[in-house]
N, C-alpha and C positions, 0 to 999 in steps of 0.2 A: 655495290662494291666495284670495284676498279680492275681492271686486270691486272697493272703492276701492283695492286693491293693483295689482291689472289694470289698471284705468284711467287710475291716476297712471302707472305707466309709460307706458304706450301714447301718454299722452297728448305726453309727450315728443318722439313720433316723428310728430305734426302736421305736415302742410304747411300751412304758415299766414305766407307772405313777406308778404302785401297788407295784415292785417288784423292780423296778431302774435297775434292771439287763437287760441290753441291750446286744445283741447276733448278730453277723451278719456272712451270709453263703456265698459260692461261690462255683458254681462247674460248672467244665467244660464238655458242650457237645462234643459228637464224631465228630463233626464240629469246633470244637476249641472254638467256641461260650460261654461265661460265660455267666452264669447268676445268680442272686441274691439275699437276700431273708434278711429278721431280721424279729427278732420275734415282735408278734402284739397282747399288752396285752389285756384282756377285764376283765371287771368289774367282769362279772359272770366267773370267772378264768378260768373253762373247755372251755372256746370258742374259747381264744385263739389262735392265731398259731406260730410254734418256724419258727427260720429263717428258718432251713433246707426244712421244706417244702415250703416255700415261693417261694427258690428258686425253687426246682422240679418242681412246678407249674408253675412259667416262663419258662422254658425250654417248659415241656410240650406246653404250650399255643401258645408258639413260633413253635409247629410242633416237634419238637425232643422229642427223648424218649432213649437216651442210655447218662448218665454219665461214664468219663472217670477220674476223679478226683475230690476230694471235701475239701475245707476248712472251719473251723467254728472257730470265733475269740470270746472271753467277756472279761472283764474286771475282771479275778479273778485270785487269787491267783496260780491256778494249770490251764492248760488246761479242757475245758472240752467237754466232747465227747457228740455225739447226744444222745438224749433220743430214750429209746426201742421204739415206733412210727417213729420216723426219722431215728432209724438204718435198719427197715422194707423197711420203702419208698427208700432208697437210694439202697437199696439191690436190692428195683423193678425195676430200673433204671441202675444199674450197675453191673458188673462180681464180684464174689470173692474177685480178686488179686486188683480190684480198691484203690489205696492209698486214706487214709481220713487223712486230716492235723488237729491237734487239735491246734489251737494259746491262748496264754494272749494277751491283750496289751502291754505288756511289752517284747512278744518275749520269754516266754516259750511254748516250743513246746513241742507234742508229736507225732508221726506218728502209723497208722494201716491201713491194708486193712477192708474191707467190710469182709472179711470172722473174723476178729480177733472178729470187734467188734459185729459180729452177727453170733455165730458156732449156725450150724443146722438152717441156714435160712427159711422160709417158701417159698414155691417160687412155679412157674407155676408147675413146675412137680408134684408136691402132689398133683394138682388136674386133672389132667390127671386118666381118670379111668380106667381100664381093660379092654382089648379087645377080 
């Protein structure tokens, strides 16, 4: 299966009552492995979760911890990329050069790596102290 194949499903299965805007993700572990995620709206809006970490958190729970590619599909006019929170978490899971596919429904796309859409990551080495 596909990652925009994954995604578009998944993304179907959105909780998204407040907002209608349904989002679904896909990225593939270093095992080939996909996994899946859409976002999960809540009443008290902060509680929420966006697809992108949905899916990190399958992977993770699944045992794996290294993404090697990621998609994220919604229903809008333009592509649209993760938020500053999900371009962190993907970062924590993937290299730089990682490709991130941004989809519409409709088939506009945009592509970047992890380094485009997060310069000056935050990452394990900053907290690495002095020796």
């Amino acid at each position: 299966m596909s990652l925009l194949t994954a995604a578009t499903k998944v993304r179907e299965n959105a909780h998204a009552p407040y907002s209608k805007f349904k989002v679904g993700a896909a990225i593939r572990a270093a095992s080939g492995n996909i996994y899946v995620g859409c976002n999960v709206e809540n009443v008290a809006y902060p509680e929420g979760t966006c697809a992108e970490a949905g899916a990190i958190a399958a992977m993770v729970a699944a045992g794996e911890t290294e993404l090697i590619e990621a998609l994220v599909i919604a229903d809008s006019p333009m592509p649209v990329s993760p938020c500053g929170g999900c371009r962190q978490k993907l970062a924590e899971f993937g290299v730089p050069d990682v490709k991130v596919t941004m989809t519409t429904v409709a088939g506009n796309t945009s592509e970047m790596t992890l380094a485009e859409l997060l310069p000056g990551a935050f990452t394990q080495e900053h907290m690495e102290g002095e020796s």
